[in-house]
C-alpha positions, 0 to 999 in steps of 0.5 A: 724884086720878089717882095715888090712883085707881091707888093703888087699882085696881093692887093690886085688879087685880094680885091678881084677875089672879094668883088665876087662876093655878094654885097648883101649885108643888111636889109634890102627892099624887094623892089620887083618880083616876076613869076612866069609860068610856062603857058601863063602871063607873067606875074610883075608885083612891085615893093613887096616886102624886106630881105635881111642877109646877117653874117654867118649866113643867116637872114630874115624876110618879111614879104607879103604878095599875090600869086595866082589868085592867092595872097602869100606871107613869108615872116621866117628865117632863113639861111644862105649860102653864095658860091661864084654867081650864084645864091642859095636861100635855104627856107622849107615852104617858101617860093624863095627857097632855091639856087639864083644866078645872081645877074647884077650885084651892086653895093645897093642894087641885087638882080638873081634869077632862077629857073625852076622848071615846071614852077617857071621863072622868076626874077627878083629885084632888090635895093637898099 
């Protein structure tokens, strides 16, 4: 009776685990990228570049966008991390370099979310 009731449960508990996870390996296009400021219009800008998560926690961008009156590249490494709901991008200099709540997470569609205070909201859209 025990061996049937694990039988059961294991795979239930292996699949819930694992679903959690982010489904990210691979390249992933940047298909939306909001910034809002306190006190400023948002700032919405479409297909902005690649996103490539590799195991082991590492990844690359390529990423090229207007903020402020001000054009930006990111072509850099990156490293990454992701516990419960939430994706770490470690990357010194880059806007993308921060703790996201990842809101919707799909095999080819990714939402996160981030709030970093005085530098504002931000909100990225991805697809493969």
């Amino acid at each position: 009776m025990a061996k049937k009731y694990l039988l059961l449960v294991f795979p239930v508990v292996s699949i819930s685990l694992f679903s959690c996870a982010p489904k990210l390996f691979g390249t992933w296009n940047i298909d939306r990228y909001e910034t809002t400021k306190p006190g400023e219009k948002a700032i919405v800008q479409n297909n902005i570049g690649t996103i490539t998560f590799k195991k082991r926690g590492e990844g690359e961008k390529n990423i090229n966008y207007n903020a402020w009156g001000r054009t930006k590249t990111d072509d850099s490494r990156f490293g990454w991390h992701s516990t419960g709901p939430y994706m770490g991008i470690e990357s010194p200099g880059s806007d993308f370099s921060r703790t996201w709540l990842i809101i919707t997470n799909k095999r080819k569609q990714q939402k996160w979310k981030t709030n970093s205070g005085l530098e504002g909201v931000q909100v990225i859209e991805l697809s493969k």
